[in-house]
Every structure is written in structure tokens, then in C-alpha cells.
C-alpha positions in Angstrom: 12.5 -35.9 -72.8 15.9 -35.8 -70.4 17.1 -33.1 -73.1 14.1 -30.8 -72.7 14.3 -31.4 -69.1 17.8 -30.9 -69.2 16.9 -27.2 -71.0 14.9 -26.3 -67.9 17.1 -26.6 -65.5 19.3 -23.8 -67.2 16.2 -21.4 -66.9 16.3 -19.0 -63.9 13.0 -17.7 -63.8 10.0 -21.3 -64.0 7.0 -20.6 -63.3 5.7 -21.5 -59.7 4.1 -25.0 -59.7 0.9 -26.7 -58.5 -0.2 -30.4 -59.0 -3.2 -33.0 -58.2 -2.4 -36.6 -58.1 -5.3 -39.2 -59.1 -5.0 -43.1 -59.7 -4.8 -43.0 -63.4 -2.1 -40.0 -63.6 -0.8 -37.1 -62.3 -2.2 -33.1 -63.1 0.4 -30.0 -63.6 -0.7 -26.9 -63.4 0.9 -23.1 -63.8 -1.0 -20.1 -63.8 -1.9 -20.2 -67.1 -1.6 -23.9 -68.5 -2.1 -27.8 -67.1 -1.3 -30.9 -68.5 -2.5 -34.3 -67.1 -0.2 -37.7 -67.4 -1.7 -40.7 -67.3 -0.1 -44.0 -66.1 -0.9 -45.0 -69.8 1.4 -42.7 -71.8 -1.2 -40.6 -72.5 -0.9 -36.6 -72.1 -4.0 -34.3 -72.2 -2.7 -30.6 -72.1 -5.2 -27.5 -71.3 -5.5 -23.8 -70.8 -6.1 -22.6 -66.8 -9.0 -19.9 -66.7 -7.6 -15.8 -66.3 -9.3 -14.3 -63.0 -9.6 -10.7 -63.4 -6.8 -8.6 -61.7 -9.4 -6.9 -59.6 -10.3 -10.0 -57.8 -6.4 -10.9 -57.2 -6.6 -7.6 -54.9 -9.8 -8.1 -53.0 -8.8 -9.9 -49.6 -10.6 -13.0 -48.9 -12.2 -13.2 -52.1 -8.5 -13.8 -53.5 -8.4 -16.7 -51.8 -11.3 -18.3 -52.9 -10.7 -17.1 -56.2 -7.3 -19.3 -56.2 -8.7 -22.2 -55.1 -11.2 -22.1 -57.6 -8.6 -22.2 -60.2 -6.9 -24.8 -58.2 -9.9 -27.0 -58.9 -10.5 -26.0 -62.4 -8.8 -28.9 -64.5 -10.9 -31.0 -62.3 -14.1 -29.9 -62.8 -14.2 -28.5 -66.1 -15.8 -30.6 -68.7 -12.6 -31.4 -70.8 -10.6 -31.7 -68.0 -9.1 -35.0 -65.7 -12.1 -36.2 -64.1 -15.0 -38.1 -65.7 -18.9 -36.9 -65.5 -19.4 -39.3 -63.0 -16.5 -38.3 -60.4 -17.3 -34.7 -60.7 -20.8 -35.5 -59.2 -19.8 -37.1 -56.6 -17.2 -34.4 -55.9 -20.2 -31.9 -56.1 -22.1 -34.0 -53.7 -19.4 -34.4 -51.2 -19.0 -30.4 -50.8 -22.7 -29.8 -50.9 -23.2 -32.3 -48.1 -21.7 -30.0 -45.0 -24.4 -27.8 -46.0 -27.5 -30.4 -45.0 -25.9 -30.7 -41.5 -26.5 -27.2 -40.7 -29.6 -28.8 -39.0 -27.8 -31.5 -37.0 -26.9 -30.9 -33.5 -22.9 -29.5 -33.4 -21.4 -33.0 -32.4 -23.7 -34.7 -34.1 -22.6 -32.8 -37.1 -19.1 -32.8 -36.6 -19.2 -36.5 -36.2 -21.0 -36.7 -40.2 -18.7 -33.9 -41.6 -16.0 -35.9 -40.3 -17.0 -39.2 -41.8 -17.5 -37.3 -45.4 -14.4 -36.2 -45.6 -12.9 -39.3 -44.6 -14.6 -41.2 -47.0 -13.9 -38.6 -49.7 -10.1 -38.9 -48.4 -10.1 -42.7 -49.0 -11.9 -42.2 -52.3 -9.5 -39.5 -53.8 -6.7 -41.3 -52.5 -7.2 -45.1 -53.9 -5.5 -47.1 -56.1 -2.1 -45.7 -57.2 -2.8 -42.2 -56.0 -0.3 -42.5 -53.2 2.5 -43.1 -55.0 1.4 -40.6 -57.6 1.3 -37.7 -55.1 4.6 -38.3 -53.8 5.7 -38.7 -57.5 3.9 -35.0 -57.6 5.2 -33.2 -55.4 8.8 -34.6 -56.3 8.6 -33.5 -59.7 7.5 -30.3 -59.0 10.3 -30.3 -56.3 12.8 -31.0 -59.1 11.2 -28.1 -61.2 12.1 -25.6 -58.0 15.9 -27.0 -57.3 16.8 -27.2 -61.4 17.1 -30.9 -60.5 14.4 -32.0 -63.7 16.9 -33.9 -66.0 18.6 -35.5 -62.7 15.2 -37.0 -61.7 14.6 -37.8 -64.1 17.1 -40.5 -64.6 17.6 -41.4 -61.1 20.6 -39.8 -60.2 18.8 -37.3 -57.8 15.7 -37.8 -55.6 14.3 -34.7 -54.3 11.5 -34.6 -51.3 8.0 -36.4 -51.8 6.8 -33.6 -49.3 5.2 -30.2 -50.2 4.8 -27.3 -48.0 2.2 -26.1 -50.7 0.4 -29.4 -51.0 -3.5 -29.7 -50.7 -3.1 -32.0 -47.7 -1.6 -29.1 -45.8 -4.9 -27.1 -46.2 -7.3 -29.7 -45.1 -5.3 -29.7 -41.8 -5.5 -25.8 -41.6 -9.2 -25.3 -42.5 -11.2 -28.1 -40.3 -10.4 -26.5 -36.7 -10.9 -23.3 -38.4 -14.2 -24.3 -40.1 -14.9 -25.8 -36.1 -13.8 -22.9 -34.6 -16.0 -20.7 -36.7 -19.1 -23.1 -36.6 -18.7 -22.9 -32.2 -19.0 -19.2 -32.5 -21.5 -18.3 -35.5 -24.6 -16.2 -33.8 -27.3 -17.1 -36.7 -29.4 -19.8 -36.3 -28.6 -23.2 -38.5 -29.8 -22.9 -41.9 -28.4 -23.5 -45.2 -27.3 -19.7 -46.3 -25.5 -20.0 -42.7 -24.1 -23.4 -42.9 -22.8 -22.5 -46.6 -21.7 -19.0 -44.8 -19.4 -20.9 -42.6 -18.2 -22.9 -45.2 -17.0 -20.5 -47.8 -15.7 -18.1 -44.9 -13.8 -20.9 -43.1 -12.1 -21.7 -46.6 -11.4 -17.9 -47.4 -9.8 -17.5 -43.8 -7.6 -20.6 -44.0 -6.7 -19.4 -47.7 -5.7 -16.1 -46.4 -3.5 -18.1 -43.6 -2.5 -20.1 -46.2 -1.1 -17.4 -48.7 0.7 -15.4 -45.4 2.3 -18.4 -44.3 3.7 -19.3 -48.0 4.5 -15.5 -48.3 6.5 -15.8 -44.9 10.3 -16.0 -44.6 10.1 -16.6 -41.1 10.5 -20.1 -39.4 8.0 -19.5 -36.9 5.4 -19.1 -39.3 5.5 -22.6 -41.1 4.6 -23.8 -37.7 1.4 -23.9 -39.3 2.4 -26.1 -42.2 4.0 -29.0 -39.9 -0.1 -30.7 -39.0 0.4 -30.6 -42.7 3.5 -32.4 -43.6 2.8 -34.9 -40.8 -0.7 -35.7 -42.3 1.7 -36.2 -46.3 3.6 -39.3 -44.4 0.2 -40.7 -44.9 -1.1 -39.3 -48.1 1.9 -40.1 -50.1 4.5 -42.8 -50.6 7.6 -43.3 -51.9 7.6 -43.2 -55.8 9.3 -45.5 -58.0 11.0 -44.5 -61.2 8.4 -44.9 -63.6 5.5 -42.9 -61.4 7.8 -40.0 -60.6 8.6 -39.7 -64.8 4.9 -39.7 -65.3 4.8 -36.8 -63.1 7.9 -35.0 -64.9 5.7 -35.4 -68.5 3.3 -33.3 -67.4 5.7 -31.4 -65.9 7.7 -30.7 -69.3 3.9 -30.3 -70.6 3.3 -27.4 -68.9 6.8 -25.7 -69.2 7.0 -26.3 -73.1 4.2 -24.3 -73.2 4.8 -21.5 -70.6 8.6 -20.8 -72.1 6.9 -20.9 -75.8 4.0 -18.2 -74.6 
């Protein structure tokens, strides 16, 4: 493993990197391939969906389109997640729908709750440790640091400007923002209206900010990082090399395509 990792690290041009921590493991994904380690040696590889170019051009609709695919390993049937866990995740985005007919704080105060309980759900057991592992392998990927990590000698950061965390804290006071100012009347097609606009605009913010070079723009990122010191832990040894599997997983397989 150090030797393949060792092989990276003397490429110049990886593929950018995006991950999903879970209790049992830790996903990898590229644009085109994802692999999934679990905390019992076990590696489950898979191919990431192609969106047509046209869509990749189409403002706002790019957006959603990304984090679609962002999603994809963990809803697909032969992905990480089991039948069971993908209903619930199901249910727990369909649920901001039903309080479209729930006074505003009334349904701020449930949205809130659902997401916190979905926080504390996605985030249980090992998954702390496992994001920080995540986001320091893919960290290692960026600074050619791989075969370093993964024997201890170097320990790059547990935090991730691009991490999922960082978009929760972006698109709630949009979502709010755009729920205080909607003109229709509460229904369903309007309540799922403001959802799928407030996550297109915050994608949008999302992809500028990431595209930025200027300091003043990853302002935006900083609710973000502050929110990771509580989504993610330290990593040991052993959880951050779980991480740096999949993460040779998925670079085997882009370098070979």
C-alpha cells in the first residue's frame, strides 16, 4: 500500500477529491470512480454516474446536478448505505416539504429539529473520527503527502474547505432567507420550490467561492470550518489508513483509465 501511495505522490496532475465519512467506513469519490473502506478491511469500489456536458453549463441546474452525484454512492442500490438507511434519508429530505403548512417559526423550529436529529444520526458511532480521517487523506492526496500519512511521519489538516459541513452552514439562512420572502402561498410544489432553489443558490455560492482566489471570498467558508471542530475529531492511525484505502482505490483506477 505505502508503495502505491508512494507512486502517487510523484504524479502532478490527481484528480480533485470528494469523500463521505459513515460509522462503518469511509467513501472516496472522483469524478468518475468511488471506493468505500470499511473499518473491517473490506473495500467495495464503484463507477460515479456521467452527467451530460450540457447540464455542466446550465447555471443553477449545475449545481444541483453536482450534488446529485455527490449523493450517488449513497443512494444507489449497490452502493454504502443499506435499504433501510436510504429510507430514512428519503424521509428526512421529504419532511421540509410537509411544513410548508406550518406557521414560519413554527416551521423553522421542526426543520431545525430534523436536521439535527439527522446530524446526530449521520454522525454516530465512529463517524467523527472517520471524517477527520477523510478529509486528512484526501488532504494528503492534494499536498503529495499519501505515503507520509500514511506511516505517520506527516499529519495533514482534519479540516476541509470543500467538506459537506460547510454547505449545511451556507444553505440554512439561505433556505430562511428565501422562505421570509417567497410570494406564493404555502403548498407543497412551493415548499419543494424553496427547497431545491435554496440548494441550487447555495451551490452556485458554493462553486464561486471554491473557484475564488481571493481571501475575502472564503469568508463564507469560516461558519463552515467552525461548525468541522464539531463534526470531526482527531484521527488515529488506523482510521486515517482506512481512509487512504479507498483513497488508493480510487486513484488505481483513475491513473489506469
Amino acid at each position: 500500500m505505502k508503495s502505491a501511495l508512494a507512486s502517487f505522490d510523484r504524479v502532478q496532475g490527481l484528480p480533485r477529491l470528494g469523500g463521505m465519512a459513515r460509522p462503518d467506513g469511509v467513501a472516496i469519490v472522483s469524478e468518475r470512480f468511488w471506493a468505500f473502506a470499511g473499518i473491517d478491511g473490506t473495500l467495495r469500489e464503484g463507477a460515479m454516474p456521467a452527467p451530460r456536458e450540457r447540464l455542466r453549463r446550465i447555471p443553477l441546474a449545475r449545481g444541483l446536478v453536482r450534488l446529485g452525484l455527490s449523493l450517488s454512492p449513497l443512494f444507489r442500490r449497490s452502493g454504502i448505505a443499506k435499504p433501510r438507511e436510504r429510507l430514512l434519508l428519503v424521509a428526512a429530505v421529504a419532511a421540509p416539504l410537509l411544513f410548508a403548512f406550518l406557521p414560519h417559526r413554527a416551521s423553522l423550529i421542526a426543520g431545525l429539529s430534523v436536521t439535527l436529529a439527522l446530524m446526530l444520526w449521520l454522525l454516530r458511532g465512529r463517524t467523527l473520527a472517520l471524517h477527520g480521517a477523510e478529509h486528512r487523506a484526501i488532504a494528503a492526496a492534494e499536498e503529495r503527502r499519501l505515503a507520509k500519512t500514511w506511516s505517520g511521519a506527516a499529519h495533514p489538516t482534519r479540516f476541509a474547505g470543500r467538506c459537506g459541513t460547510n454547505f449545511a452552514a451556507l444553505v440554512f439562512p439561505i433556505a430562511a432567507a428565501l422562505q421570509r420572502v417567497w410570494p406564493f402561498a404555502p403548498t407543497v410544489y412551493a415548499s419543494a420550490a424553496v427547497v431545491i432553489l435554496s440548494l441550487a443558490l447555495t451551490m452556485e455560492l458554493w462553486l464561486a467561492v471554491e473557484g475564488s482566489k481571493r481571501r475575502l471570498a472564503h469568508i463564507f467558508l469560516l461558519p463552515g470550518l467552525g461548525l468541522q471542530r464539531l463534526t470531526t475529531r482527531e484521527p488515529r492511525l488506523e482510521e486515517t489508513r482506512i481512509a487512504l484505502r479507498a483513497v488508493e482505490s480510487v486513484l488505481k483506477r483513475e491513473l489506469a483509465a
